[in-house]
GUPA-111038 format. One record per residue (C-alpha): residue in one letter; x, y, z. Coordinates in steps of 0.02 Angstrom, whole numbers, plus 50000, padded with zeros to 5 digits. Each point is the difference from the previous one (the first is absolute). Layout:
<rs>
+---------+-------+-------+-------+
: residuo :  east : north :    up :
+---------+-------+-------+-------+
:       a :     X :     Y :     Z :
...
+---------+-------+-------+-------+
</rs>
This chain:
<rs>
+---------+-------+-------+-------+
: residuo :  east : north :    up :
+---------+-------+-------+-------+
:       x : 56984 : 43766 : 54541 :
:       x : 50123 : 49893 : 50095 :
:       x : 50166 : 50034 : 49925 :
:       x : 50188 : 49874 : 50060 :
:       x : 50155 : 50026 : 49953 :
:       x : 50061 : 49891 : 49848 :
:       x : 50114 : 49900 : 50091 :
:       x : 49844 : 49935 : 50093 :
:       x : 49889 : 49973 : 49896 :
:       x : 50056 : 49831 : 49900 :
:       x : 50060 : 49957 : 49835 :
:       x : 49857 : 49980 : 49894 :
:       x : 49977 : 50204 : 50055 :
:       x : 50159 : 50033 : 49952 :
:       x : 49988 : 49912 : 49810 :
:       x : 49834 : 50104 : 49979 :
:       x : 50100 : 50166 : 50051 :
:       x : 50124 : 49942 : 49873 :
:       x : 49875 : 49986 : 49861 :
:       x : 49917 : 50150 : 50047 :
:       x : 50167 : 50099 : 49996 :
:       x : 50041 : 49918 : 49809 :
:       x : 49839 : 50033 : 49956 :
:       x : 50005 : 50182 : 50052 :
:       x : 50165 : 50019 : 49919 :
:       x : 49911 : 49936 : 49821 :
:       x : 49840 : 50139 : 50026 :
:       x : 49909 : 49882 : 50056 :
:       x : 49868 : 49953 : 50167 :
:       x : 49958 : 49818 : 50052 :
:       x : 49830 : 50042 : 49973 :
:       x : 50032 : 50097 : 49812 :
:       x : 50021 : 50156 : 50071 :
:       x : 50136 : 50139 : 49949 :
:       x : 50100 : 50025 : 50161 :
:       x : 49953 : 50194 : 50027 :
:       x : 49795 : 49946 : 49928 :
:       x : 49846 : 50024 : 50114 :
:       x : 49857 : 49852 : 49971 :
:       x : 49832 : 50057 : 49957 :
:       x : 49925 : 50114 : 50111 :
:       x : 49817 : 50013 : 50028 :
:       x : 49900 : 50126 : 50118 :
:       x : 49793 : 50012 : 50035 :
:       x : 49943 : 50124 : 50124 :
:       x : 49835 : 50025 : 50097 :
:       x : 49997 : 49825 : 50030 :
:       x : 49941 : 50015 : 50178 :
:       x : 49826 : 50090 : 50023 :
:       x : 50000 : 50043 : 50180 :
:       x : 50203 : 50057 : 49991 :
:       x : 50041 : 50191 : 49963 :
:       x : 50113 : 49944 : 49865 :
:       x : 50053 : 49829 : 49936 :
:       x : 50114 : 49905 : 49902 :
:       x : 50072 : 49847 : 49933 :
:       x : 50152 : 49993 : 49920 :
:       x : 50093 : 49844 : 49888 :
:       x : 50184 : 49996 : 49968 :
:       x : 49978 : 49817 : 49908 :
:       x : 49955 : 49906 : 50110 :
:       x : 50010 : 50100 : 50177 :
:       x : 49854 : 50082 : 50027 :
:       x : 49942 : 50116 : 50148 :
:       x : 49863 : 50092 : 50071 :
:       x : 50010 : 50143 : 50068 :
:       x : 49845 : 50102 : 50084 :
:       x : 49986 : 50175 : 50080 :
:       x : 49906 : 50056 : 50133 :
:       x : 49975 : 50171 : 50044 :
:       x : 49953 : 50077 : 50197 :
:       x : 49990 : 50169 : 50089 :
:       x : 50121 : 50022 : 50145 :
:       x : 50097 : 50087 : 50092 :
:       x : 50189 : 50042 : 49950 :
:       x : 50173 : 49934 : 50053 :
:       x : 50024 : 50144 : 50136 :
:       x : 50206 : 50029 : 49907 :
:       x : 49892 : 50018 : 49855 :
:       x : 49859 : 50090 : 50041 :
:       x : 49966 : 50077 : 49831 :
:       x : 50009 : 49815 : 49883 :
:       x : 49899 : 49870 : 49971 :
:       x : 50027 : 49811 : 50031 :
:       x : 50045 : 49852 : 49907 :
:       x : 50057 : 49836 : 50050 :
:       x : 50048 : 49847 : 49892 :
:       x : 49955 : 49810 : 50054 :
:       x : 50063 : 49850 : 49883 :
:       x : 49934 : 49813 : 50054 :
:       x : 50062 : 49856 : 49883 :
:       x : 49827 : 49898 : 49995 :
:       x : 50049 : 49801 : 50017 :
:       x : 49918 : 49968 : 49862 :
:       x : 50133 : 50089 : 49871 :
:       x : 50139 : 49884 : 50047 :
:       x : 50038 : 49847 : 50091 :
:       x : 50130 : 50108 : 50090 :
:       x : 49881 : 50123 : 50084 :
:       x : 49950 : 49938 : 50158 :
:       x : 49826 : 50054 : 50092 :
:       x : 50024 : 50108 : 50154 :
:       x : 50077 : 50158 : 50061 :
:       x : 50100 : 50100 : 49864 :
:       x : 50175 : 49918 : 49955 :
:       x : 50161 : 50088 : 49966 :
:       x : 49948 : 50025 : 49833 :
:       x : 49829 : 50073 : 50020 :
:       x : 50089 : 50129 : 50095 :
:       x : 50146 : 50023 : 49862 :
:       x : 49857 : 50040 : 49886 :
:       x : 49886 : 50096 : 50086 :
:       x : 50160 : 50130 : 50032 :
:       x : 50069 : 49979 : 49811 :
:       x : 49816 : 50066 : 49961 :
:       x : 49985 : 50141 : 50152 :
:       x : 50188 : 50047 : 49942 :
:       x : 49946 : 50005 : 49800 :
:       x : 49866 : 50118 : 50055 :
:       x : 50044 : 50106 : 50151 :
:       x : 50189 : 50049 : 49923 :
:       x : 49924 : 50023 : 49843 :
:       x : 49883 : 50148 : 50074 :
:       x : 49872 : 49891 : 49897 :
:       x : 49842 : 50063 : 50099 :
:       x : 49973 : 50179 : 50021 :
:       x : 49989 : 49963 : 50181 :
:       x : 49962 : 50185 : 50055 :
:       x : 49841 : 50015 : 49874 :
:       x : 49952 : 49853 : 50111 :
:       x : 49955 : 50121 : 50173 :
:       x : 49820 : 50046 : 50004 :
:       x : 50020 : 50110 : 50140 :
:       x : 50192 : 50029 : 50050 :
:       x : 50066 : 49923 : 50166 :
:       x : 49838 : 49931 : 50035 :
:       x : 49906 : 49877 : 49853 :
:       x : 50086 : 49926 : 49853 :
:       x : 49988 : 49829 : 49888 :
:       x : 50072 : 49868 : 50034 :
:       x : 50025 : 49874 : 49865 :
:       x : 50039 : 49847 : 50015 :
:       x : 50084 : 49866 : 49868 :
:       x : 49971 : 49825 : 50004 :
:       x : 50102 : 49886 : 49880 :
:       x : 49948 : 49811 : 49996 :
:       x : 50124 : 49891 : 49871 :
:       x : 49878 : 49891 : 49943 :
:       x : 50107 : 49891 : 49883 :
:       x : 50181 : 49994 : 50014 :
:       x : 50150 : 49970 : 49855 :
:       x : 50122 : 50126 : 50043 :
:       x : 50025 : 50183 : 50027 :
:       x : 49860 : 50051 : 50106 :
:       x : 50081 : 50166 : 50050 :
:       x : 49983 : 50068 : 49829 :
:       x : 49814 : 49943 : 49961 :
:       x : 49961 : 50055 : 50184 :
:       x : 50055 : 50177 : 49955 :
:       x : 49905 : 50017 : 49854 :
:       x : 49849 : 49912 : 50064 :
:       x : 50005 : 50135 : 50140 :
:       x : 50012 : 50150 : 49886 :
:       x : 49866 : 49946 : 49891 :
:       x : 49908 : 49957 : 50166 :
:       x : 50032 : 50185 : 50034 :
:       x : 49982 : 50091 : 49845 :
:       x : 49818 : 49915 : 49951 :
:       x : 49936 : 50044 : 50177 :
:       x : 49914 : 50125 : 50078 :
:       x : 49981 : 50087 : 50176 :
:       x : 49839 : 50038 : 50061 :
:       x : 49977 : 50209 : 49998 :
:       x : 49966 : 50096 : 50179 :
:       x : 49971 : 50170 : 50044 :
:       x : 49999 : 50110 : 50138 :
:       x : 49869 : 50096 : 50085 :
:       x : 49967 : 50072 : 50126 :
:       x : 50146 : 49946 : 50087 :
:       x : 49960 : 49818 : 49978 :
:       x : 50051 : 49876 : 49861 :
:       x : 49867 : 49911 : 49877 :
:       x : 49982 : 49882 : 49865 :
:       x : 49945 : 50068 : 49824 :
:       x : 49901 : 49857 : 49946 :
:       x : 50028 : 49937 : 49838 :
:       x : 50144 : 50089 : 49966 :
:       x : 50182 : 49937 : 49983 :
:       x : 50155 : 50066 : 49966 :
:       x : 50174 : 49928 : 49912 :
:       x : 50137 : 49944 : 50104 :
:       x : 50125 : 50138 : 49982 :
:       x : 50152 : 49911 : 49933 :
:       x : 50160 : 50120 : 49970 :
:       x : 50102 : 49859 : 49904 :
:       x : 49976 : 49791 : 49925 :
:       x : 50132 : 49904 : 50077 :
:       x : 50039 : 49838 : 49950 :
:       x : 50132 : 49851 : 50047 :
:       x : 50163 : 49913 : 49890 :
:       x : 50075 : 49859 : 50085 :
:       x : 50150 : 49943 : 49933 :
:       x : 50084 : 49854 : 50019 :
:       x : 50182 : 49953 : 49997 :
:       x : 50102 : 49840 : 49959 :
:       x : 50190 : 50010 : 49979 :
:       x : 50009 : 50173 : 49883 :
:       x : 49833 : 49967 : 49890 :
:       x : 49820 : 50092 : 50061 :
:       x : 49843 : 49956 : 49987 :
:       x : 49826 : 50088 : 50033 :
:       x : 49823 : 49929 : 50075 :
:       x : 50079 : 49818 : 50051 :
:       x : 49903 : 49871 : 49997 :
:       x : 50015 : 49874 : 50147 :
:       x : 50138 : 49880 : 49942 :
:       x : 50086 : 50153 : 49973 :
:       x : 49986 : 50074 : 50155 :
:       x : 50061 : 49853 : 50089 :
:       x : 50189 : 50015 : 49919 :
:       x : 50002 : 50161 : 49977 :
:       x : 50161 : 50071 : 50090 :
:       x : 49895 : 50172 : 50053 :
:       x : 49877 : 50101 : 49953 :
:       x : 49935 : 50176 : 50029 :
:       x : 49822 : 50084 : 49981 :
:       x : 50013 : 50185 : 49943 :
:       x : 49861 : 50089 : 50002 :
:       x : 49986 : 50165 : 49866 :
:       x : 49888 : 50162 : 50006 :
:       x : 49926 : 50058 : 49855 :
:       x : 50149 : 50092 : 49956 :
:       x : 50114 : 49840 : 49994 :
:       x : 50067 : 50058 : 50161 :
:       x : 50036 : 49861 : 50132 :
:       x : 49898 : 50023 : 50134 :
:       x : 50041 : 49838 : 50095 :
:       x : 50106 : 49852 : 50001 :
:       x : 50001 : 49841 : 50081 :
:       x : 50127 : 49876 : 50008 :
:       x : 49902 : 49843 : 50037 :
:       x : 50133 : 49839 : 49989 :
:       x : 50152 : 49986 : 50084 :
:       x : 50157 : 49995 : 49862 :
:       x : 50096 : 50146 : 49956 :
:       x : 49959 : 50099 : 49825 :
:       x : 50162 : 50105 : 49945 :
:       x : 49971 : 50182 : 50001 :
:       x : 50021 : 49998 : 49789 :
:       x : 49872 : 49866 : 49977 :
:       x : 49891 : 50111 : 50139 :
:       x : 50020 : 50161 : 49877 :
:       x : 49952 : 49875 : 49861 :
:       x : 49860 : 49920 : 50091 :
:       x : 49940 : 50182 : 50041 :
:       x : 50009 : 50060 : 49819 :
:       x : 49901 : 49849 : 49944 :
:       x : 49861 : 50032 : 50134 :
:       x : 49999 : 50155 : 49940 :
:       x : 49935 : 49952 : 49847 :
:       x : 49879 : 49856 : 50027 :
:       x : 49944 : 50114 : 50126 :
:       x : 49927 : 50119 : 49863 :
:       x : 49940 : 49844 : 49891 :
:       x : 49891 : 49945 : 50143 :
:       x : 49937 : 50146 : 50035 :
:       x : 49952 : 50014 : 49820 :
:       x : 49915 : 49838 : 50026 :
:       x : 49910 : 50042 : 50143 :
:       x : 49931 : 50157 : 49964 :
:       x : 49940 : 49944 : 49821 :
:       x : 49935 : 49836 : 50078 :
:       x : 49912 : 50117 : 50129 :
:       x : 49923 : 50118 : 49871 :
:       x : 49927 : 49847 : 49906 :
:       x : 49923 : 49943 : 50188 :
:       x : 49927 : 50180 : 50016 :
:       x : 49912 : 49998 : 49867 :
:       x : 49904 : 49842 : 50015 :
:       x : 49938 : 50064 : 50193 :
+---------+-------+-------+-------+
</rs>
């Protein structure tokens, strides 16, 4: 997302601010929407046969893909004891006419960290069940995220499309014997997950919030922030990811109301999840 101050960016942006702002004071979205109301959320795993866990994710009409792959390494020598996981987001030209083929942008790397953030602060992989042998073989997993269809907020639907990536995959099982590590074919094991995080972003303009912003929104938004929330509504991370200045009492606000969508998405995902489950 490309984001300019409002004195630069025209007066036909600043009349849609303005109606965004009256609208928000009324209850009200430009696209129907409550301010503090998610749109629909879909999720379908196993959607990629050769990945070790898959998943694509809708938040309306943003929609991303997110596959795992899982490898046997050697640890980080700091962390000789842990597993690995590393995040990777690429915004695929084909979502929007503002992603541009080529080396990750700016905002491939914002989101690839938002996600590595969500996860690692979180403590959302049980990263020392992932050592086969201590200070010597371990997984390594790593997390792809494609956006495949962009309309705003692609940090939140990348979060979830990463845990549900993660919690409907699998890690192949080893053993060891005889001093040497092998494959037991045929056998798999869950990815040990400690906690489901998940993503709010708030938006700001003047002193009225607004959550999951479509793209006209996030355009004249003053700021926004992406808080991401453990299980136990605790924030784990937080990203400011405009310029703008939020005060600190619409911060605590914006925090409090994270809070709470946090839980309803996680409601959403994890019942959206079961009904995937079941169908595999």
């Amino acid at each position: 997302m490309s984001y300019t101050a409002i004195g630069e960016r025209g007066y036909a942006a600043k009349i849609t601010r303005n109606r965004i702002y009256e609208l928000l004071r009324e209850g009200r979205r430009i696209d129907g929407r409550e301010p503090l109301e998610y749109r629909r959320i879909t999720v379908k795993t196993g959607v990629v046969e050769k990945a070790d866990g898959s998943a694509i994710v809708s938040l309306g009409s943003t929609k991303i893909l997110t596959g795992v792959k899982v490898e046997v390494g050697s640890p980080y020598p700091d962390r000789p004891n842990e597993g690995v996981f590393t995040v990777n987001a690429e915004l695929l030209p084909l979502a929007s006419k503002s992603f541009e083929a080529g080396p990750p942008d700016e905002r491939a790397v914002e989101l690839s960290r938002v996600v590595d953030r969500c996860l690692r602060e979180s403590h959302a992989i049980d990263l020392e069940s992932l050592a086969i042998v201590k200070g010597e073989k371990v997984y390594m997993i790593y997390i792809d995220c494609y956006v495949l269809d962009y309309d705003g907020n692609y940090f939140d639907t990348s979060v979830l499309s990463a845990v549900a990536a993660l919690m409907s995959g699998s890690l192949p099982k080893y053993r060891v014997a005889d001093g040497k590590v092998e494959k037991v074919e045929g056998e798999r094991i869950p990815i040990p997950l400690k906690t489901i995080p998940v993503s709010v972003t708030i938006g700001l303009i003047k002193d009225m919030l607004l959550v999951d912003p479509i793209p006209i929104e996030e355009n004249v938004v003053d700021t926004s922030i992406i808080a991401g929330y453990t299980s136990d509504s605790v924030v784990a991370a937080l990203q400011k990811n405009t310029p703008g200045f939020m005060p600190v009492d619409l911060l605590k606000k914006a925090l409090e109301i994270g809070k709470l969508k946090s839980q309803e998405l996680r409601g959403k995902l994890l019942e959206s999840l079961g009904h995937a489950l079941e169908k595999q």
